[in-house]
PLY file of the C-alpha trace (Angstrom):
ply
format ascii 1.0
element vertex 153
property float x
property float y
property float z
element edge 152
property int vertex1
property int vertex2
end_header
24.60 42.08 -11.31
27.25 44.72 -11.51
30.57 43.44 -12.74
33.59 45.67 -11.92
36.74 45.04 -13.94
39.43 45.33 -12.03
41.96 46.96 -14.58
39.52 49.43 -14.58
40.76 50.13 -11.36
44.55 49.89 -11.26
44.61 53.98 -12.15
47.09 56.42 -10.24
43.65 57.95 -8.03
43.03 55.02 -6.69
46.44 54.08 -5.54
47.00 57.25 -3.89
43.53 57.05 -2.01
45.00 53.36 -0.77
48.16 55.50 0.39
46.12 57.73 2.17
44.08 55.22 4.00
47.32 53.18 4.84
48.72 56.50 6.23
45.76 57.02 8.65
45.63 53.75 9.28
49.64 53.24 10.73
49.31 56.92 12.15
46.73 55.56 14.43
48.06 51.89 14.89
51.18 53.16 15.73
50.82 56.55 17.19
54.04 58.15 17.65
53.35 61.33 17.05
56.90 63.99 16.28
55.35 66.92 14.59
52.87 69.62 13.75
52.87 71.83 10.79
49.87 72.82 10.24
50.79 75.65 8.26
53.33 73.50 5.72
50.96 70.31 5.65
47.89 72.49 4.13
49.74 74.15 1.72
51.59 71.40 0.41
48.24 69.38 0.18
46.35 72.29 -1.49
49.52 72.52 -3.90
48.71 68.77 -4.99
45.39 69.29 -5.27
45.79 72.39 -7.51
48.42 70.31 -9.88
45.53 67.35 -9.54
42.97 69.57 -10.66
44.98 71.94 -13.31
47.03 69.22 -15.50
43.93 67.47 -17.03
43.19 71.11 -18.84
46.85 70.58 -20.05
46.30 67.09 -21.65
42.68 68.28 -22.94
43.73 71.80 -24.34
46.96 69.54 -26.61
44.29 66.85 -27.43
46.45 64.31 -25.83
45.23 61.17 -23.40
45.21 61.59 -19.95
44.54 58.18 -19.42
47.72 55.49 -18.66
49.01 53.22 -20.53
47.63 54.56 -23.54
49.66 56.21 -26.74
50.39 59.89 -26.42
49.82 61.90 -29.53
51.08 64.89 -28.34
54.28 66.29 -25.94
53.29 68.74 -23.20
55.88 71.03 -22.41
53.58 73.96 -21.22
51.90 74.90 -17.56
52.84 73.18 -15.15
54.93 70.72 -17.38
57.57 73.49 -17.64
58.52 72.05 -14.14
57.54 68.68 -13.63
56.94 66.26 -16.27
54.78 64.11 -14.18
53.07 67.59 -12.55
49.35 65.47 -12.24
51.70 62.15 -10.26
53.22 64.95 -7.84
50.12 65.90 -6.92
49.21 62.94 -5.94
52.65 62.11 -3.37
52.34 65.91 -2.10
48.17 65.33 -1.13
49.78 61.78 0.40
52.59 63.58 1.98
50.52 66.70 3.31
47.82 64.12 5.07
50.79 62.65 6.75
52.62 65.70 8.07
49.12 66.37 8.88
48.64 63.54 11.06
52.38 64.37 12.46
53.90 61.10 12.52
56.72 59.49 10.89
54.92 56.29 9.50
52.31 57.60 8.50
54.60 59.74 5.86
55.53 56.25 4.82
52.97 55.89 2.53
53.94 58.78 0.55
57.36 57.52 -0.34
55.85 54.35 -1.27
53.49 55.89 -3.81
55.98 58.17 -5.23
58.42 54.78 -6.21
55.27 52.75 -7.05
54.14 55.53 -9.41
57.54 55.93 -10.88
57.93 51.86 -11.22
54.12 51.23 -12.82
52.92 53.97 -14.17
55.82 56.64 -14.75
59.01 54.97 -16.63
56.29 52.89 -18.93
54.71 56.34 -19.70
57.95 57.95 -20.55
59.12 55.18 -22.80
55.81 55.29 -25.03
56.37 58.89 -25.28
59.81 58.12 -26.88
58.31 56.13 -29.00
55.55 58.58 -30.32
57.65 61.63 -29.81
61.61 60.55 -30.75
63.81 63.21 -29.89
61.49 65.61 -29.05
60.81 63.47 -26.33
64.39 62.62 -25.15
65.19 66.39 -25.11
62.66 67.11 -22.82
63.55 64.64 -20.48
67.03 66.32 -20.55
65.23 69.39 -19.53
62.85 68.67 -16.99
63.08 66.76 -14.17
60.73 63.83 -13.91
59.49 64.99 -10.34
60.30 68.59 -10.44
62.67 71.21 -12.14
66.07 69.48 -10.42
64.87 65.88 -9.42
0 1
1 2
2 3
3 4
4 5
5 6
6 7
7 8
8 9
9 10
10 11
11 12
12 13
13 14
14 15
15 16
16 17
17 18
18 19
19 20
20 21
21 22
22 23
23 24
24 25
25 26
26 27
27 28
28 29
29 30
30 31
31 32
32 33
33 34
34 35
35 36
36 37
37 38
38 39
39 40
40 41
41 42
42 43
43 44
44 45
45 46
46 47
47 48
48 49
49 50
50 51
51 52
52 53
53 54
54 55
55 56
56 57
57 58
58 59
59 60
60 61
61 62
62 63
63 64
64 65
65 66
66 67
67 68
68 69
69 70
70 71
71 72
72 73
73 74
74 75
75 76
76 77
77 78
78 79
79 80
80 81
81 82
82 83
83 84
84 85
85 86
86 87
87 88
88 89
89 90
90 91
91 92
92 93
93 94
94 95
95 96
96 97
97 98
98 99
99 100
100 101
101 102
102 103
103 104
104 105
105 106
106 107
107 108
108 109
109 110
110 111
111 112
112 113
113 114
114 115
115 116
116 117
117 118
118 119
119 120
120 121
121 122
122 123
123 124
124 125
125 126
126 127
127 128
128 129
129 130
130 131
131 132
132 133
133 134
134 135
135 136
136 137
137 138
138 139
139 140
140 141
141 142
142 143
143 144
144 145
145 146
146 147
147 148
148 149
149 150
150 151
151 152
């Protein structure tokens, strides 16, 4: 029999596909539908998926983990870390966001703002503290420099 580990499944992907479902799901629970912007919500969702898709060649090209909660041996300040230094973790909230702007209601935007402070909480601040560690003041001035969601935030 197939045993799945469960840690093995507390990573960022999976959280934001649970945001995603929960956003569908109190869309059409509660349907009180406000908007359309159809336009805004597919480009805002392709613009997470590109980040998604780009900032693994990032991690891969400075021979750096990609993976949480293990030690960085490198500090990415390249791409699209010039702007964000979570650019992978925006993604993820803009896909979440665009689905619900998508879907045109308020709660089911809900989600989105819930992944971006449970992402900052779990997987975000521990992240930027082991980076201090490995990285010292390298590290620190970066953080000075670059906003942890983007260039001003």
């Amino acid at each position: 029999m197939y045993n799945v580990n469960m840690k093995n499944l507390n990573i960022p992907p999976i959280w934001t596909l649970l945001a995603i479902f929960f956003a569908v799901i109190l869309h059409f629970v509660y349907p009180f539908v406000l908007f359309e912007f159809r336009a805004i919500d597919l480009g805002v969702i392709t613009i997470g998926i590109y980040l998604i898709l780009v900032t693994p060649i990032w991690f891969k090209r400075n021979c750096t983990t990609i993976i949480p909660r293990r030690k960085p041996t490198a500090l990415i300040v390249e791409g699209p870390f010039k702007l964000s230094r979570n650019p992978m973790y925006l993604g993820m909230v803009l896909v979440t966001f665009g689905v619900g702007m998508t879907l045109g209601s308020i709660q089911a935007l809900l989600p989105s703002v819930w992944l971006l402070l449970f992402l900052k909480k779990n997987y975000i601040i521990p992240e930027e503290r082991k980076l201090i560690e490995a990285m010292g003041s390298g590290a620190q001035k970066y953080f000075i420099e670059t906003g942890r969601w983007i260039w001003f935030l």
